[in-house]
C-alpha positions as CSV (number, residue, x, y, z in Angstrom):
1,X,2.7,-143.6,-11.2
2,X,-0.5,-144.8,-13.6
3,X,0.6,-147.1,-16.4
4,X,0.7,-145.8,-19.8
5,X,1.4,-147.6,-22.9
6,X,2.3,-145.7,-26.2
7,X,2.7,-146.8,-30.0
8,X,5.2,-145.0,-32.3
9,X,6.4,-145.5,-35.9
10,X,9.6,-144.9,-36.8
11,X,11.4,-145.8,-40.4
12,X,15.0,-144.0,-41.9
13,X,18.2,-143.9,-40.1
14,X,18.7,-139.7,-40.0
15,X,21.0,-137.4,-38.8
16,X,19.4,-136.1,-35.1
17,X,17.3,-133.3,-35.1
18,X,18.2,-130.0,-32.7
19,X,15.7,-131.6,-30.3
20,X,17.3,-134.5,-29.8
21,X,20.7,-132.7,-29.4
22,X,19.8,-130.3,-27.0
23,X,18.6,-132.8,-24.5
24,X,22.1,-134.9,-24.6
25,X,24.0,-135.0,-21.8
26,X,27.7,-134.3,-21.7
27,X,29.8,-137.5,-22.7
28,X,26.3,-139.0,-24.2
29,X,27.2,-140.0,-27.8
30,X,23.9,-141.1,-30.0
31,X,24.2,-144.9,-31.5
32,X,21.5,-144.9,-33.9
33,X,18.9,-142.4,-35.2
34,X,15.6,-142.7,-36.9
35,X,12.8,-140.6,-38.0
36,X,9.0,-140.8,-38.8
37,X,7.8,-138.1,-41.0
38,X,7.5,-135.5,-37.9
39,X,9.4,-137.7,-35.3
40,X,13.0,-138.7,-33.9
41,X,14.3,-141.3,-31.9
42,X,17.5,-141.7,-30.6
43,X,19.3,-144.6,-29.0
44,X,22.6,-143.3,-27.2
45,X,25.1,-144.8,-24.9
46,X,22.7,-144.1,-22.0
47,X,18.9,-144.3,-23.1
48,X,16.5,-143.8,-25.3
49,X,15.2,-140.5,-26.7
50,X,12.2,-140.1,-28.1
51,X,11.0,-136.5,-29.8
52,X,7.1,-136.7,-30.3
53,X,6.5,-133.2,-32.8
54,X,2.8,-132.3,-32.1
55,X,-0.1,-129.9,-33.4
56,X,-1.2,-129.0,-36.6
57,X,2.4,-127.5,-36.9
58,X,5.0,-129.5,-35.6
59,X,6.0,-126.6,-32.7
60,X,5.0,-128.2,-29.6
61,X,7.6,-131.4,-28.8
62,X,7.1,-133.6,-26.2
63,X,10.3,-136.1,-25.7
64,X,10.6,-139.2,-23.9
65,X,13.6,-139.8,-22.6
66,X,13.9,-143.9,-21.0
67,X,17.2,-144.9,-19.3
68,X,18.7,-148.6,-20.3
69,X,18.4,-149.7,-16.6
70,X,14.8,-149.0,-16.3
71,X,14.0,-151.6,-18.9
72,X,12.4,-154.6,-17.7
73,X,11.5,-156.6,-20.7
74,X,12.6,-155.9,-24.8
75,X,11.1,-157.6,-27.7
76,X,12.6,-157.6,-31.3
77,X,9.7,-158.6,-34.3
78,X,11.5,-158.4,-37.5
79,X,8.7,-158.0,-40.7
80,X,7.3,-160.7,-42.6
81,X,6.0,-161.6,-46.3
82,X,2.4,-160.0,-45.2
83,X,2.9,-157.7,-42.4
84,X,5.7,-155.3,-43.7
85,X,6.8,-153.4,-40.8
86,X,9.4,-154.7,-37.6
87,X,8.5,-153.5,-34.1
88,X,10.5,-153.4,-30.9
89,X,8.5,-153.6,-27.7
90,X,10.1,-152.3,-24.2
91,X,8.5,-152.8,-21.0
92,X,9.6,-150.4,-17.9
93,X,8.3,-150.3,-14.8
94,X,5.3,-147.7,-15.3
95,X,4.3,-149.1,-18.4
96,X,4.6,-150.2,-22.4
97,X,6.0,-148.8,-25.3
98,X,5.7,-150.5,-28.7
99,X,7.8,-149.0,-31.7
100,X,6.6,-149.8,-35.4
101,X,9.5,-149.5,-37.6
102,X,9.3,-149.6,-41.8
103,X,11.7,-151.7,-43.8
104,X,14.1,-149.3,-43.7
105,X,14.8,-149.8,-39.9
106,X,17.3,-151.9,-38.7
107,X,15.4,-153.9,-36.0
108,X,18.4,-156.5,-35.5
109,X,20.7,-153.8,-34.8
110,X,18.1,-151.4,-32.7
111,X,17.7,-155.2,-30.7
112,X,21.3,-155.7,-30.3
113,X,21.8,-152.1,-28.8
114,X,19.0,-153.0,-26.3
115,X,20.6,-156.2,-25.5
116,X,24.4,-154.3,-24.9
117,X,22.5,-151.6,-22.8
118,X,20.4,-153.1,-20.5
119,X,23.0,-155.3,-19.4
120,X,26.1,-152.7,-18.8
């Protein structure tokens, strides 16, 4: 497997979208979920899910779908005076995925759902 590293941004807690839904497992419960304008991201009892809407209209989803116990590594950035957005930074075993979140994300509680997960 070739290492990939992706960026996403991601800002308002939301209700999940359809897409995130129909790829829960049964007894999967979602924790948190946040939305970009075309995005959705989900952190439930058992990973994280990730629905990237692409093309002009929005059709064509690609989701991304990371188990807890393939996390190696987490970061939590909360934002500053200057740079106004938070990230969160996980590192698996094929690569890096870096999450730019607005104010409006809770990137102390998105960290402390990372830090309960990954060590169940």
């Amino acid at each position: 497997m070739g290492y990939f590293e992706v960026t996403w941004a991601l800002g308002l807690e939301c209700t999940p979208s359809n897409d995130i839904l129909d790829n829960l497992l049964e007894g999967e419960e979602i924790t948190y979920c946040c939305k970009s304008i075309r995005d959705t991201a989900a952190f439930t009892n058992l990973r994280f899910i990730y629905c990237d809407s692409q093309g002009i209209t929005g059709t064509k989803k690609e989701i991304y779908s990371i188990p807890y116990r393939s996390i190696n590594i987490f970061s939590s950035e909360n934002a500053g005076t200057i740079d106004l957005t938070s990230e969160i930074e996980i590192w698996v075993k094929g690569g890096h995925i870096k999450i730019h979140l607005n104010r409006q994300a809770d990137v102390r509680y998105i960290g402390k759902l990372l830090a309960f997960y990954t060590t169940q």
